[in-house]
N, C-alpha and C positions, 0 to 999 in steps of 0.2 A: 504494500500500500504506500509507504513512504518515497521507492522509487519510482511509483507510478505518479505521484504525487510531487516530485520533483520533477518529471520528464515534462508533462501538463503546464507546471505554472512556470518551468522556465523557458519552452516553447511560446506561451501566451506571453510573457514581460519580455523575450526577446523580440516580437513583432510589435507589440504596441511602443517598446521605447526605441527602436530603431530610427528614430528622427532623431533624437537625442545621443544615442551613439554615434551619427553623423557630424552633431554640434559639438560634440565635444571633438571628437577625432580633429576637426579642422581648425578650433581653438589650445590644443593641442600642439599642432603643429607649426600655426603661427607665433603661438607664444613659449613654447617648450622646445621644440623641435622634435628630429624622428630619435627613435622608433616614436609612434603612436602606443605601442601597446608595452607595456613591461611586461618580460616574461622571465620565473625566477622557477629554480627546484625546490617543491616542498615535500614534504614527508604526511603519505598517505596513510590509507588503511593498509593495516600492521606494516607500516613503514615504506612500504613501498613509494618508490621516489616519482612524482609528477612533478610538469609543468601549469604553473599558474599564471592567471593573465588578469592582467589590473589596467589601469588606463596608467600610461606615464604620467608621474607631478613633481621630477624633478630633475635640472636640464645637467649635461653631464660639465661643467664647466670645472677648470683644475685650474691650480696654482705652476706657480713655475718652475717645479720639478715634475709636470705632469700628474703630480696624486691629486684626487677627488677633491674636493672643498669640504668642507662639514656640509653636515643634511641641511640646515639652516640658512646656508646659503646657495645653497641651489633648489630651496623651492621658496619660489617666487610666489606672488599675491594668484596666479590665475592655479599654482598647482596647490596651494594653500586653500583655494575655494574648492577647488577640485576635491580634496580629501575631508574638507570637514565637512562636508556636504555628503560623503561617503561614494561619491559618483564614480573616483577611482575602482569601487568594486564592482562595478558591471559588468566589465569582461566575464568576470568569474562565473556566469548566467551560464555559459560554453563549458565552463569548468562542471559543472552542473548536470547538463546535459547529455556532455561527454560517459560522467559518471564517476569521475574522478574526485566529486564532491557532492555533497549532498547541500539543502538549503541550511538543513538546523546541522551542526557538531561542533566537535571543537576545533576551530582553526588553525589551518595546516600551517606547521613551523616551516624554520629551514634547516634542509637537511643534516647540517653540523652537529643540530642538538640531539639529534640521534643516541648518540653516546653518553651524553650530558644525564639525562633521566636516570630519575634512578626507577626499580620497579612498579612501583602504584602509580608513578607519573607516566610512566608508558602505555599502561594501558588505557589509557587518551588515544590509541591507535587501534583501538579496539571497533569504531566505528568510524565511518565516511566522514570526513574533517568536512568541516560546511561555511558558509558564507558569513554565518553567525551563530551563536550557540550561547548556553548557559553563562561563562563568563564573560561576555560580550553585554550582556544585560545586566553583569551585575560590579558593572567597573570597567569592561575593555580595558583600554590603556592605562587608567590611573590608578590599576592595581597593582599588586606583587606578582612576581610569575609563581612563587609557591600557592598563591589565591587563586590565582588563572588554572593550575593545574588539577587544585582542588576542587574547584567545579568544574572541569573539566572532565575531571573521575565522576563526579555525583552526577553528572549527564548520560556518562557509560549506563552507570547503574539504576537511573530512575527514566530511561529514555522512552518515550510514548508520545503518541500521533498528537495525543491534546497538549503535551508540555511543549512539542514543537510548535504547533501554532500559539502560544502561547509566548514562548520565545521569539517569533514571527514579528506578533503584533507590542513588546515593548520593545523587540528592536526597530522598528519604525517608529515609535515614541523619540525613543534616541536617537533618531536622523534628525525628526523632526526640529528635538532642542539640539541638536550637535553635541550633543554630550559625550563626555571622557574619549577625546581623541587623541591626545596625548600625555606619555607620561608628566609627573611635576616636574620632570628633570630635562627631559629632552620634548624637539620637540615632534619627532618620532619616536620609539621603544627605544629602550637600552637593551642588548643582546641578553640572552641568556648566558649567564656563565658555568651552569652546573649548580650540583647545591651544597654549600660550605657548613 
């Protein structure tokens, strides 16, 4: 039911926002440049390694030894609107689709931290990593990754069709106020280091 239920609603929101995929794609490109689309490895169900796809929101600009800028200054005011409006995840619709994510889980890492976990935090890979999930609604960014991981586990274990919709609809509360998009420290995530 649940993947029948993802295939349906990410088919329908891929047709009706496809004008909006277009607006952004060319506001994108005017103001960030190419690629259009980020695409990065994350860590699936039971760890199996996938590509995800995010709209780009920040442009690749480097200092004078060629290395990267901080994140801070390469996203600009349009990829800065871009992200706390959450519009960067719409690629992920594809992601979706595909099968390589579901709507509700817990969101797919990067594949580094693989190792990083220890056992109860792993089993976060016990189901389809999804667009949004349990601690997405209860802190996203401005929590702890030991808080994200612990309901991340409590989603393994309490996961049903009504908590998904459920999780659905105040994660669209949270679009709506923009709420917790970044940590208090950065103004993306701070990586995961393992656990000390």
């Amino acid at each position: 039911m649940k993947r029948l239920f993802d295939i349906i609603l990410a088919t329908i929101l891929i047709i009706i926002l496809l004008p909006i995929f277009i607006i952004i794609s060319i506001i994108i490109y005017f103001k960030i440049g190419r690629p259009i689309i980020f695409r990065q490895t994350r860590a699936g169900l039971d760890g199996k390694l996938f590509t995800i796809y995010k709209f780009r929101t920040m442009s690749d600009e480097r200092d004078e030894n060629g290395e990267l800028l901080p994140d801070e200054k390469r996203l600009n005011r349009v990829g800065l609107a871009i992200r706390k409006s959450s519009l960067d995840e719409l690629p992920q619709l594809f992601n979706v689709l595909i099968g390589d994510m579901s709507f509700v889980g817990p969101r797919p890492l990067l594949a580094e931290y693989l190792t990083l976990y220890n056992e109860e935090q792993s089993r976060r890979h016990s189901v389809l990593p999804g667009i949004t999930g349990w601690a997405q609604v209860n802190g996203r960014n401005a929590i702890s990754w030991e808080d994200k991981f612990r309901y991340d586990v409590w989603y393994v274990d309490n996961q049903s069709f009504l908590l998904d919709l459920k999780i659905l609809w105040l994660t669209f509360l949270k679009v709506i106020k923009r709420s917790d998009i970044s940590s208090n420290n950065s103004i993306t995530v701070e990586k995961f280091q393992g656990n000390h």
